[in-house]
TORPA-4810 file (N, C-alpha, C, O; in nm, 3 decimals):
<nodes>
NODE_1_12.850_8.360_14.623_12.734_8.344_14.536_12.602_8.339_14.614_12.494_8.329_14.557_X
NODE_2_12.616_8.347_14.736_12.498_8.363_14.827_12.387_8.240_14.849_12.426_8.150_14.923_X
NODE_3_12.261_8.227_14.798_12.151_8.134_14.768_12.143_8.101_14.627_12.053_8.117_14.545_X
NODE_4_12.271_8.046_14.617_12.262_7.978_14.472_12.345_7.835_14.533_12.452_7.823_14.592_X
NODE_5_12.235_7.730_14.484_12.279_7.604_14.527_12.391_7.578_14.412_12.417_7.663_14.327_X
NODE_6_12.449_7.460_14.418_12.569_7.365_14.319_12.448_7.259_14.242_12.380_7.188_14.317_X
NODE_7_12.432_7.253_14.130_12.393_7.116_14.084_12.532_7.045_13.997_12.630_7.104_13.952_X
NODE_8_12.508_6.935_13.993_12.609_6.826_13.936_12.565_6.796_13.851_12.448_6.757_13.848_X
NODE_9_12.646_6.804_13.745_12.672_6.745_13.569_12.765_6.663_13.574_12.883_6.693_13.592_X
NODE_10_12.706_6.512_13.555_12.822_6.362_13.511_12.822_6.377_13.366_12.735_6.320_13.299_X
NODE_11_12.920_6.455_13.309_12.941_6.464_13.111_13.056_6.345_13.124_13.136_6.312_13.211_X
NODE_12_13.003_6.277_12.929_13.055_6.171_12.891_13.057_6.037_12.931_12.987_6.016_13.031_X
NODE_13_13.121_5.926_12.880_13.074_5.773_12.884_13.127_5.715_13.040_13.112_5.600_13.083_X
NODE_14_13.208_5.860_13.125_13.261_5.836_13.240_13.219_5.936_13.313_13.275_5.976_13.414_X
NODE_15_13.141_5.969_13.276_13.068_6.083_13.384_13.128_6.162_13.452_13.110_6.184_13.572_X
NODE_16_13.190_6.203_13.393_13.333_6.320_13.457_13.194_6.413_13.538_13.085_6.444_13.491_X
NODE_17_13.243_6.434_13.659_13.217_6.552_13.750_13.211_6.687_13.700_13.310_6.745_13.656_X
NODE_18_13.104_6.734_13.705_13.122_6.935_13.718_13.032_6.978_13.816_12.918_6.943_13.788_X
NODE_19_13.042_7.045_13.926_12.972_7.120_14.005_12.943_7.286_13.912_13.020_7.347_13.838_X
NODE_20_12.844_7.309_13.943_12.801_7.422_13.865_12.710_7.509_13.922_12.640_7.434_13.989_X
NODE_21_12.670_7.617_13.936_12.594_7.716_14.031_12.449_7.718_13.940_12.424_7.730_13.820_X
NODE_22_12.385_7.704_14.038_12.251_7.661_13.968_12.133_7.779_13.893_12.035_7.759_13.821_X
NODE_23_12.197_7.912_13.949_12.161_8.033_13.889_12.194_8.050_13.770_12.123_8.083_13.676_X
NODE_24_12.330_8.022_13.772_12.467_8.060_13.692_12.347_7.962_13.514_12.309_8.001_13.403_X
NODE_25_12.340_7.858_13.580_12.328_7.761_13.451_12.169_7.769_13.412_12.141_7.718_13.304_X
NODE_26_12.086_7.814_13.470_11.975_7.822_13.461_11.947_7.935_13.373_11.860_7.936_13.286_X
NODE_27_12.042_8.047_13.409_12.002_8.164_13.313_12.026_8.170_13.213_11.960_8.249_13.146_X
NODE_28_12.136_8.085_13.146_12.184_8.065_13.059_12.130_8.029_12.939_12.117_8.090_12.833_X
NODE_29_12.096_7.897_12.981_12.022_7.779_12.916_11.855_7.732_12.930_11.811_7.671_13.028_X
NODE_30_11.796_7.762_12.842_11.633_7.695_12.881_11.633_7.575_12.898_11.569_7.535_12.996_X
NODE_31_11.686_7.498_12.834_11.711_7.361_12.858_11.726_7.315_13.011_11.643_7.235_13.055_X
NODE_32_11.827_7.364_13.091_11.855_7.366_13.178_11.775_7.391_13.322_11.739_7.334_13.425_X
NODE_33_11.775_7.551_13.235_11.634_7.564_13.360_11.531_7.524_13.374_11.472_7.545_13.480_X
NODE_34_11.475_7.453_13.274_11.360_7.320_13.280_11.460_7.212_13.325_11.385_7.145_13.397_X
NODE_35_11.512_7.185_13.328_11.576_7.043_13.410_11.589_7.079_13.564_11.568_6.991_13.647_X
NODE_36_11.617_7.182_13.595_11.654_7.226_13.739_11.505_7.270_13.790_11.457_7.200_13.879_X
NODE_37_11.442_7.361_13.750_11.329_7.387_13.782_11.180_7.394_13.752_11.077_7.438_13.804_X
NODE_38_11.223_7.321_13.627_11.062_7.245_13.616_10.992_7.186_13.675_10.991_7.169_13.797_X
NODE_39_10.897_7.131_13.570_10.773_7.108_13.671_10.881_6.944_13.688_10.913_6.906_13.801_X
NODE_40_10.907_6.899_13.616_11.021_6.766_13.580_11.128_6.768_13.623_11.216_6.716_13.554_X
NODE_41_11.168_6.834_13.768_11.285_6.888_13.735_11.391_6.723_13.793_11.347_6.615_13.833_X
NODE_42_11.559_6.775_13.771_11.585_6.660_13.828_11.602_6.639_13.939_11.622_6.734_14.015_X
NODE_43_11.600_6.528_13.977_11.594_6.489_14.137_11.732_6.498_14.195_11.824_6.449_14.130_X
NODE_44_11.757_6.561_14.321_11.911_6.562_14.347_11.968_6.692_14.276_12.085_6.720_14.302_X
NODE_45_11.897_6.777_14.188_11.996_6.825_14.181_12.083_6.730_14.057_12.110_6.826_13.984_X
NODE_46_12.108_6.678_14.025_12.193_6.600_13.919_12.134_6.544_13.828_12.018_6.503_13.827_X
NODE_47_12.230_6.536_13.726_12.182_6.528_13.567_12.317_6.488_13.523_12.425_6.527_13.566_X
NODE_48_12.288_6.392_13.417_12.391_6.268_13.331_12.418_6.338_13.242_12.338_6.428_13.216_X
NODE_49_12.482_6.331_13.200_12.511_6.386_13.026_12.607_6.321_12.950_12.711_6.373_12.910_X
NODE_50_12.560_6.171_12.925_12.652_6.108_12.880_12.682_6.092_12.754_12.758_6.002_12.718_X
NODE_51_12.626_6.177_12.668_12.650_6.170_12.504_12.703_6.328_12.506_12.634_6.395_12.429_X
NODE_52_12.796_6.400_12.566_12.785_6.514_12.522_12.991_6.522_12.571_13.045_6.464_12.666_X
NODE_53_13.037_6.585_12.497_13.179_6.618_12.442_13.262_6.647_12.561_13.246_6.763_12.600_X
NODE_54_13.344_6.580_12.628_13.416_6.632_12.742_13.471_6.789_12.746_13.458_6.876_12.832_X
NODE_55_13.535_6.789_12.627_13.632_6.871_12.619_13.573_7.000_12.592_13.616_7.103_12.644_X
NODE_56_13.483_6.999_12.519_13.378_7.100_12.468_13.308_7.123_12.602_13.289_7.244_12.608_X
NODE_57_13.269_7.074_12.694_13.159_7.074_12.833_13.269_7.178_12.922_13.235_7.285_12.973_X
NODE_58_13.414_7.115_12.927_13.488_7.166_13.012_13.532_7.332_12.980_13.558_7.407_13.074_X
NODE_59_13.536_7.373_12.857_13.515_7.509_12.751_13.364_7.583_12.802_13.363_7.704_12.824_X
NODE_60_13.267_7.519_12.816_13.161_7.557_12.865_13.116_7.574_13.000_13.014_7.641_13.015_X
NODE_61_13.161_7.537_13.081_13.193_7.539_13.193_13.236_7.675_13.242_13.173_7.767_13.295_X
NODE_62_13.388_7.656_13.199_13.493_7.754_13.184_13.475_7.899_13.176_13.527_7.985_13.247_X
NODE_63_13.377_7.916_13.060_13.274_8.009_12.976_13.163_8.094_13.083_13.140_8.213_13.102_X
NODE_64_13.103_7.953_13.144_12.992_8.036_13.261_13.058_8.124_13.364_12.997_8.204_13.435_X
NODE_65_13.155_8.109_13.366_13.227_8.236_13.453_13.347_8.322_13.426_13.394_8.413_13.495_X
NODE_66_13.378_8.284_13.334_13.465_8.382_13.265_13.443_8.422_13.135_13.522_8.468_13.052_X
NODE_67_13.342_8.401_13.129_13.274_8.506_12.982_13.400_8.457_12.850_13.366_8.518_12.748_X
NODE_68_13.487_8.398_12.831_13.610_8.335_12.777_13.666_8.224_12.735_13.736_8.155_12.809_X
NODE_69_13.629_8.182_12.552_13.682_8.098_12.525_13.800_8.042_12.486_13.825_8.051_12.366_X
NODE_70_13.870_7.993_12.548_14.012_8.045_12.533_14.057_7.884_12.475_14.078_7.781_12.540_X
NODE_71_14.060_7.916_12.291_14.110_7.838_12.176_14.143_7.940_12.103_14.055_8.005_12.046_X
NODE_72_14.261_7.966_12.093_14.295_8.047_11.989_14.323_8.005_11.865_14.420_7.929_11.870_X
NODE_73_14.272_8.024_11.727_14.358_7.993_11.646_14.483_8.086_11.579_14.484_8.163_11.483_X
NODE_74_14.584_8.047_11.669_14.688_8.075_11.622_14.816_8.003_11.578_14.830_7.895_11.637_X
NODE_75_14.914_8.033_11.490_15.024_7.987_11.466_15.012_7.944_11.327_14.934_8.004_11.253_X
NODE_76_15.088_7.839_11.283_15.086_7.802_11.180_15.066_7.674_11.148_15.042_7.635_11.034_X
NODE_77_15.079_7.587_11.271_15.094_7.504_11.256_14.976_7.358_11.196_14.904_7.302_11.279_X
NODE_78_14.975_7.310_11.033_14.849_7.301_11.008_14.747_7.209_11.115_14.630_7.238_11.140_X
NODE_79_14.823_7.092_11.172_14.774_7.015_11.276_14.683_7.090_11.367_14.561_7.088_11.381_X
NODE_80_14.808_7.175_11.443_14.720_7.213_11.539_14.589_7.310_11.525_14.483_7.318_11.588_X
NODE_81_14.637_7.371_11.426_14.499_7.421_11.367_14.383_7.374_11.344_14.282_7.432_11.383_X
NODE_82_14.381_7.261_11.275_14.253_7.229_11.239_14.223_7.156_11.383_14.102_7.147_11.403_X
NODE_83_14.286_7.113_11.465_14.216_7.033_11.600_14.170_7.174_11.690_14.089_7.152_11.780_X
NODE_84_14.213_7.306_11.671_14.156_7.380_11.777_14.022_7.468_11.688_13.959_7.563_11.735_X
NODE_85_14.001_7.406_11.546_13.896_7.460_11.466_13.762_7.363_11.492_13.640_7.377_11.476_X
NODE_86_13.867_7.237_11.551_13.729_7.131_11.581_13.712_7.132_11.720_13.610_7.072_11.755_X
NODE_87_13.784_7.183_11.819_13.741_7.200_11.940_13.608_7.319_11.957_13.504_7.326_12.023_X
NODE_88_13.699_7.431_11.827_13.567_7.518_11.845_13.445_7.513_11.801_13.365_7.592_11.851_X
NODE_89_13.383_7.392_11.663_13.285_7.343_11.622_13.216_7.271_11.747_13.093_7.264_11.754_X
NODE_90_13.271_7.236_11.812_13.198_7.065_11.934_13.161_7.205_12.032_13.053_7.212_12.092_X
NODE_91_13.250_7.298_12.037_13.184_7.330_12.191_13.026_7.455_12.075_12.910_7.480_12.108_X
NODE_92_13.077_7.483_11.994_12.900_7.542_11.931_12.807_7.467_11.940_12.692_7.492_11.978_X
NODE_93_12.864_7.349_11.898_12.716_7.217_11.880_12.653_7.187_12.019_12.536_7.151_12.028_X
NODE_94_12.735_7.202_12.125_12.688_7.226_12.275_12.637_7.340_12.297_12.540_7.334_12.373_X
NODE_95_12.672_7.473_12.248_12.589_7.596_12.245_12.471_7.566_12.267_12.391_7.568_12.360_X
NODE_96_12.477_7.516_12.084_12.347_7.487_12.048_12.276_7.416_12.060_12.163_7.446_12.023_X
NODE_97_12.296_7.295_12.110_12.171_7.131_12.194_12.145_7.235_12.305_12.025_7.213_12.325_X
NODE_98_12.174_7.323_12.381_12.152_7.328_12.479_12.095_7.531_12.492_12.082_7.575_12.606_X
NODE_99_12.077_7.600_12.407_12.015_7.684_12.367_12.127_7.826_12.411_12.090_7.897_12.503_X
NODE_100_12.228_7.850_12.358_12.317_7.919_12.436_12.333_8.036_12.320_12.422_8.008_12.240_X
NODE_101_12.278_8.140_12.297_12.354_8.212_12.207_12.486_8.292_12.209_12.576_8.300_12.126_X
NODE_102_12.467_8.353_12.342_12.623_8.430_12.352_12.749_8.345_12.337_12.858_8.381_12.293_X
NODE_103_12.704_8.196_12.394_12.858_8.131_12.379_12.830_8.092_12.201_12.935_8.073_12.139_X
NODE_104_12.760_8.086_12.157_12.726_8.033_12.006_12.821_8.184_11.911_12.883_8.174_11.805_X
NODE_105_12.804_8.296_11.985_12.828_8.438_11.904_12.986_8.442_11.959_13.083_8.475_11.891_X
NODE_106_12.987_8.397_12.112_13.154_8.425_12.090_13.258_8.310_11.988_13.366_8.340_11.937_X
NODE_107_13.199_8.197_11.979_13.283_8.102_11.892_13.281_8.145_11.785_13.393_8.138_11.734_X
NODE_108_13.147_8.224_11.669_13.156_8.249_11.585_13.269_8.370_11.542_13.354_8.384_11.454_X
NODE_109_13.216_8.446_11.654_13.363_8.580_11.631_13.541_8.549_11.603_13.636_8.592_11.536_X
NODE_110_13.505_8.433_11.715_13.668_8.392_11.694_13.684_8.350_11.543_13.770_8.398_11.470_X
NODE_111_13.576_8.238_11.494_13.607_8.162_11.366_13.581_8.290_11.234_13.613_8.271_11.117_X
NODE_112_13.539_8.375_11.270_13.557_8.505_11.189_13.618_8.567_11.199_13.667_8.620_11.099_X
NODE_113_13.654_8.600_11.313_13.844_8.679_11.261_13.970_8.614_11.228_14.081_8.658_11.199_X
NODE_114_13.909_8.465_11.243_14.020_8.362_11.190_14.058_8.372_11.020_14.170_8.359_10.969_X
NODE_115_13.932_8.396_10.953_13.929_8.385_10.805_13.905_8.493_10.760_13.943_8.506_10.643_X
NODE_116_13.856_8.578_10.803_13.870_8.735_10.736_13.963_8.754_10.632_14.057_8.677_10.648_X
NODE_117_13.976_8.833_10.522_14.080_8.836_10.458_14.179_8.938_10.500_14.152_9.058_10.496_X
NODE_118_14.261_8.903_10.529_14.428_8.939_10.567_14.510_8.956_10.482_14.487_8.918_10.368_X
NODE_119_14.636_9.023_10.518_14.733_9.012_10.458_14.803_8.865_10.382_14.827_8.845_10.263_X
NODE_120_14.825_8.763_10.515_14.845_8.659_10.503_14.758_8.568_10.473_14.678_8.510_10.546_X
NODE_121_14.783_8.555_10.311_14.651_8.429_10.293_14.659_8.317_10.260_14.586_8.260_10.180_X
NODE_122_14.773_8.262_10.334_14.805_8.128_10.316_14.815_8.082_10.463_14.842_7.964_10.488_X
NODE_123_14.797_8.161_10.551_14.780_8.126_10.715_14.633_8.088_10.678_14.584_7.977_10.696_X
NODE_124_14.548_8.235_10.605_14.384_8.184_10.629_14.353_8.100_10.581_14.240_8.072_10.621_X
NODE_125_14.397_8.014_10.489_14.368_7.894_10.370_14.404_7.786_10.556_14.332_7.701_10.608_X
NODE_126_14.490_7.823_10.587_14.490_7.692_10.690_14.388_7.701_10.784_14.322_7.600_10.804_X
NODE_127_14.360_7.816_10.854_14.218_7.844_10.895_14.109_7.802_10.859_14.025_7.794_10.949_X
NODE_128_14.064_7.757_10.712_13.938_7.747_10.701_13.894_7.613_10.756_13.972_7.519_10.764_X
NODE_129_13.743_7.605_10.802_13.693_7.484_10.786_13.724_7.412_10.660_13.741_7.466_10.551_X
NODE_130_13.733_7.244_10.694_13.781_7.131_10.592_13.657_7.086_10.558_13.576_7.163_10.608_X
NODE_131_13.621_7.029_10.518_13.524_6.963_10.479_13.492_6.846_10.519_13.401_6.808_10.445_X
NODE_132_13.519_6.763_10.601_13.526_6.709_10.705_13.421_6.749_10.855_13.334_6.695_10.923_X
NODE_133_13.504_6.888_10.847_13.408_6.988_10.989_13.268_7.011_10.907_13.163_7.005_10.970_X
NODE_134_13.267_7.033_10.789_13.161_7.110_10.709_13.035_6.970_10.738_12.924_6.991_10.787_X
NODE_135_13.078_6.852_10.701_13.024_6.692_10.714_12.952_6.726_10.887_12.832_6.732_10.909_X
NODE_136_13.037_6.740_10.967_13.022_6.751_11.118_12.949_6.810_11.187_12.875_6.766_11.275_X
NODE_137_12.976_6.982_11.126_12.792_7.070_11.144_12.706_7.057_11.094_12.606_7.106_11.145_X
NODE_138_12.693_6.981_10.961_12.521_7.010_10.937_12.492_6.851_10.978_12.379_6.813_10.944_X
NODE_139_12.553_6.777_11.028_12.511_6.649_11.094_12.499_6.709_11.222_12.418_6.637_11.279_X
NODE_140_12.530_6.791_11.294_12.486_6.797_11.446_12.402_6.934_11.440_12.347_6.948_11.549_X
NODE_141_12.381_7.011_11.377_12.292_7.156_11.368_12.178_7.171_11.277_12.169_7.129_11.162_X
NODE_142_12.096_7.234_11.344_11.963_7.222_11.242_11.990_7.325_11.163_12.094_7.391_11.170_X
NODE_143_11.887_7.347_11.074_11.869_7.468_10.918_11.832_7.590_11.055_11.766_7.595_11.159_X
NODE_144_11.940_7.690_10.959_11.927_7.826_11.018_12.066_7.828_11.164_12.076_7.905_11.259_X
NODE_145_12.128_7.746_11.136_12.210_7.760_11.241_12.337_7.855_11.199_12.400_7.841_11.094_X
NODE_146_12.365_7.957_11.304_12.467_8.037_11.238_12.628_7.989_11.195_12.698_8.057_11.119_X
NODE_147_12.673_7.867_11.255_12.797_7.789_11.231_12.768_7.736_11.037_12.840_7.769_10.943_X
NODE_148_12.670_7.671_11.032_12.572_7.633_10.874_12.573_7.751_10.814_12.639_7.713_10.717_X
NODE_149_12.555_7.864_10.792_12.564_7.959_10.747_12.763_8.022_10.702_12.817_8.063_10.599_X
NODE_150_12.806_7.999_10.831_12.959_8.102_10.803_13.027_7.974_10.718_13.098_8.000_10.621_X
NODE_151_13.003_7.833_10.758_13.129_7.775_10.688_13.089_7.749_10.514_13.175_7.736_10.427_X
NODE_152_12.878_7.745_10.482_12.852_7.815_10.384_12.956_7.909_10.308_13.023_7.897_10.206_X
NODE_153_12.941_8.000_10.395_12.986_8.120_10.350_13.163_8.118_10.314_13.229_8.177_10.229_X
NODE_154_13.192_8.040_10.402_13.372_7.978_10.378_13.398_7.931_10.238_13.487_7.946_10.155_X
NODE_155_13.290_7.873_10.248_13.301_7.751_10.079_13.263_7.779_9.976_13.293_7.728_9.868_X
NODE_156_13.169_7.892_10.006_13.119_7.985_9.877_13.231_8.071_9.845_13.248_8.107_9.728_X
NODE_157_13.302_8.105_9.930_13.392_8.243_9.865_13.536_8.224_9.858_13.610_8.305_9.801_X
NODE_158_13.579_8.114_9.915_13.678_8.034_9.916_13.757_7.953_9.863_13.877_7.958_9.837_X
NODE_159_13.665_7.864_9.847_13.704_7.713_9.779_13.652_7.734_9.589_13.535_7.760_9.561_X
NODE_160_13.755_7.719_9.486_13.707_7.738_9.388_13.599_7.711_9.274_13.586_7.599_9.225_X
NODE_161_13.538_7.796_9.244_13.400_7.690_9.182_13.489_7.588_9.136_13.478_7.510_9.231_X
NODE_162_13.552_7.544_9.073_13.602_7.452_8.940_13.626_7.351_9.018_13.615_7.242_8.961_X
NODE_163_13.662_7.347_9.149_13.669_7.266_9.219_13.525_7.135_9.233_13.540_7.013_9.232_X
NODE_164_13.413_7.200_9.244_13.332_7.141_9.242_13.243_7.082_9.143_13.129_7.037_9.153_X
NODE_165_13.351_7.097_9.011_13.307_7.014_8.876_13.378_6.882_8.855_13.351_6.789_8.779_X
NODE_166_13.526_6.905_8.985_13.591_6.790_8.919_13.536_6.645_8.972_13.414_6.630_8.983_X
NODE_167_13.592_6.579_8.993_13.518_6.411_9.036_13.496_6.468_9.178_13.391_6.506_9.230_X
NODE_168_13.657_6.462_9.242_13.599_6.499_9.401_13.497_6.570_9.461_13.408_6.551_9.544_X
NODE_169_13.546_6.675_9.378_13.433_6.795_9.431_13.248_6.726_9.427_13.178_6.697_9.524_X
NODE_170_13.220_6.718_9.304_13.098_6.652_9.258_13.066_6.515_9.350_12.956_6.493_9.400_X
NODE_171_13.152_6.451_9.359_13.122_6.340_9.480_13.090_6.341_9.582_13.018_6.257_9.635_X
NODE_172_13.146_6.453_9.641_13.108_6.509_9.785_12.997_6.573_9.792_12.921_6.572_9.889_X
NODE_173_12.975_6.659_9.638_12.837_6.732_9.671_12.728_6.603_9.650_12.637_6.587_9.731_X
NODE_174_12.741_6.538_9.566_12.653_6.428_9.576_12.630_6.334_9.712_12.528_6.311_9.775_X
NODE_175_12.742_6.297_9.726_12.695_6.257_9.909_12.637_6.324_10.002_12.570_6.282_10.097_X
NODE_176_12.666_6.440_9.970_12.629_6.569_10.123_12.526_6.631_10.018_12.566_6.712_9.934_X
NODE_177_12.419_6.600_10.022_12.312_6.694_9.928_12.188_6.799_10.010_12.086_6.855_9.971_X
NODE_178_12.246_6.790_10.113_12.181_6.903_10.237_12.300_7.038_10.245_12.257_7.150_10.271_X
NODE_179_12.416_7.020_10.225_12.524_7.065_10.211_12.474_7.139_10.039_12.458_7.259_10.019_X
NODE_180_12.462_7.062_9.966_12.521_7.109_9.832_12.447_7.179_9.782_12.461_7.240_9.676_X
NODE_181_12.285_7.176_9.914_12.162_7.301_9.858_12.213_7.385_9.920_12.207_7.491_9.857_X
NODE_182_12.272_7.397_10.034_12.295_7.561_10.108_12.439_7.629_9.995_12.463_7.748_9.973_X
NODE_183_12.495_7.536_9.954_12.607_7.577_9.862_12.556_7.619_9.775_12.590_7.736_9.789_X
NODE_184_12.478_7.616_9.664_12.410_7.646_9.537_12.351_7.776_9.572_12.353_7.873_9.496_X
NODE_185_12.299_7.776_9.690_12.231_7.898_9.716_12.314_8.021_9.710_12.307_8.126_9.647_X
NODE_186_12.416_7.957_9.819_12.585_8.058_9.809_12.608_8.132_9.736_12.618_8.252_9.761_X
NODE_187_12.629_8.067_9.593_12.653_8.089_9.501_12.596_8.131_9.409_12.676_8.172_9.325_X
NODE_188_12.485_8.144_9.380_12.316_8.231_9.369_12.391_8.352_9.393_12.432_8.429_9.306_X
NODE_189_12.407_8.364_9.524_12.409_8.497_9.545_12.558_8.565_9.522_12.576_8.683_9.492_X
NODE_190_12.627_8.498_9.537_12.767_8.499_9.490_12.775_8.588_9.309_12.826_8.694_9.274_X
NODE_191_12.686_8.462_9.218_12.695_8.523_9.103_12.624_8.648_9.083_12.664_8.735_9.006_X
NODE_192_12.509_8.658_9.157_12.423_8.806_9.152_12.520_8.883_9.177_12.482_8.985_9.119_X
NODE_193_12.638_8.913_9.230_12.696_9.037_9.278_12.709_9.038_9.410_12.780_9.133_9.445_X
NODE_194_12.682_8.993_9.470_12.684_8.971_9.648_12.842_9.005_9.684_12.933_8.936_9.637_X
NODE_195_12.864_9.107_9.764_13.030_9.113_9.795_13.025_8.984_9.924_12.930_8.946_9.994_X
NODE_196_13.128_8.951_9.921_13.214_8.837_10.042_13.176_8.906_10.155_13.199_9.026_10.169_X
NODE_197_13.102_8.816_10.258_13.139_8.893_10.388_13.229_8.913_10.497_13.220_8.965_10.609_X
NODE_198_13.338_8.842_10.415_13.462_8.840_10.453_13.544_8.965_10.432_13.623_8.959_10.525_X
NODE_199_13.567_9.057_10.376_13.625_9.157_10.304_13.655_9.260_10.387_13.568_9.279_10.472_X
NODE_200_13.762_9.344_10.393_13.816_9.483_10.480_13.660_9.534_10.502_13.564_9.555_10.427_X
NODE_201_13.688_9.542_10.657_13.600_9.635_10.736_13.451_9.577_10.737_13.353_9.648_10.759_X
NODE_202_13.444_9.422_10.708_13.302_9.341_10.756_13.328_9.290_10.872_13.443_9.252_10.896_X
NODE_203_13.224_9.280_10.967_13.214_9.217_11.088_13.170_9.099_11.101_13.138_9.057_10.989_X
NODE_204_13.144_9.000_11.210_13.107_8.940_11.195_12.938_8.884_11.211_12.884_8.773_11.205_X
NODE_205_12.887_9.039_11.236_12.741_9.041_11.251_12.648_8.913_11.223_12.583_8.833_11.290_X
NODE_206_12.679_8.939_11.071_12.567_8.821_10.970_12.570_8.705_11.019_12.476_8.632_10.986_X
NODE_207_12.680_8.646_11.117_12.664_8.544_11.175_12.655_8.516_11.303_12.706_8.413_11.348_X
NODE_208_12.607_8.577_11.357_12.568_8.627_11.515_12.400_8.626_11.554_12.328_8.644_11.456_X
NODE_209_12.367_8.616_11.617_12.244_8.543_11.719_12.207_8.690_11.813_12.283_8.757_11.884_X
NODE_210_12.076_8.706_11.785_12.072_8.811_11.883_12.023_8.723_12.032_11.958_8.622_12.057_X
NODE_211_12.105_8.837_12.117_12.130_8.760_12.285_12.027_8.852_12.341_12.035_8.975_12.351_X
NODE_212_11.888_8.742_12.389_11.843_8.844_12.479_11.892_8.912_12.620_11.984_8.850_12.672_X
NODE_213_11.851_9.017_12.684_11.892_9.018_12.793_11.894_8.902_12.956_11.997_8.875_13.018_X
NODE_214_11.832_8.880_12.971_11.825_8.730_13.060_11.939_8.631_12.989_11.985_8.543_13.062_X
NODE_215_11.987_8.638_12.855_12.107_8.516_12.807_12.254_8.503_12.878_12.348_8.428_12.852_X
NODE_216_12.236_8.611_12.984_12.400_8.604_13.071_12.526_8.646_12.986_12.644_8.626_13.016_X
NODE_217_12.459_8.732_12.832_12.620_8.752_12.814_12.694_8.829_12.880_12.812_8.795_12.890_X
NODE_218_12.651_8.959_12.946_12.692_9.052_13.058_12.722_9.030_13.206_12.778_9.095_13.295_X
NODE_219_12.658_8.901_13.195_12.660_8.883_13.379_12.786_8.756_13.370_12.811_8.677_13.279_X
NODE_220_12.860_8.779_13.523_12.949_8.722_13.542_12.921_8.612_13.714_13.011_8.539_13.756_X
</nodes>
């Protein structure tokens, strides 16, 4: 790697260790590269990060040099499913505190070819975001975030209106009422005629981030 120093990241309430190439993380992240080379930058070389997701950091990490997030959702199994649907929510919400689009566009791709409509649609019913995760992103992501948008888009085309007349449904939208405006909207457009953007031969564009060039999705 030549004249690229190591800076140190202590992530979580134990400050787990990561050495990291200081090019590598700088190009990545603005965040970052104002911490490393600002006018503020940090001293040493090192930076705490003690509110931020082990497991998700170590995915990100992982990511800065192998371009590769490697959570698959596969199998059937409903457990493990929904824990590798929430591994892949925590490491977006790190995307995103920390300004990352390409890793923000590769999680989304995965969680879109997860739910696409398939043959098998009782695998994708286990695929979807729960509502639970749905609670989880718009508490950690601001308006306009593309994760806020697809699981939107999950619950609009997914989950049955009638569902959301009965007690439960209505309870939840009443608690989550930041939630239950991006839903209404959904569905706005839903009733206008709007096809699913889920459907044979959609991509996952609409929920994708354009990456400038300097964002490192090409560079290794």
């Amino acid at each position: 790697f030549g004249n690229n120093p190591i800076v140190v990241l202590k992530v979580g309430p134990k400050k787990t260790r990561f050495d990291v190439h200081k090019r590598q993380l700088c190009e990545l992240s603005p965040f970052f590269n104002a911490a490393f080379n600002g006018k503020f930058q940090e001293k040493a070389g090192t930076m705490n990060l003690v509110e931020d997701n082990l497991y998700a950091f170590e995915h990100f990490v992982r990511w800065i040099y192998e371009r590769n997030v490697d959570i698959p959702l596969e199998g059937k199994n409903d457990e493990t499913l929904k824990a590798r649907m929430r591994d892949l929510i925590d490491v977006y919400i790190l995307a995103d505190k920390y300004d990352i689009p390409a890793l923000k566009n590769s999680i989304m791709e995965i969680l879109f070819d997860a739910v696409k409509i398939g043959s098998d649609k009782a695998l994708q019913c286990l695929r979807l975001p729960k509502l639970r995760d749905m609670e989880h992103i718009f508490a950690n992501t601001g308006r306009g975030s593309t994760l806020r948008k697809f699981v939107t888009a999950c619950n609009t085309w997914f989950v049955s209106r009638q569902w959301y007349t009965e007690d439960t449904g209505s309870n939840w939208l009443h608690s989550n009422p930041e939630i239950a405006t991006d839903l209404a909207i959904g569905f706005a457009f839903r009733l206008k005629g709007d096809i699913s953007p889920f459907t044979a031969g959609k991509d996952a564009s609409p929920f994708l981030e354009v990456v400038k060039p300097d964002d490192g999705s090409d560079k290794k």
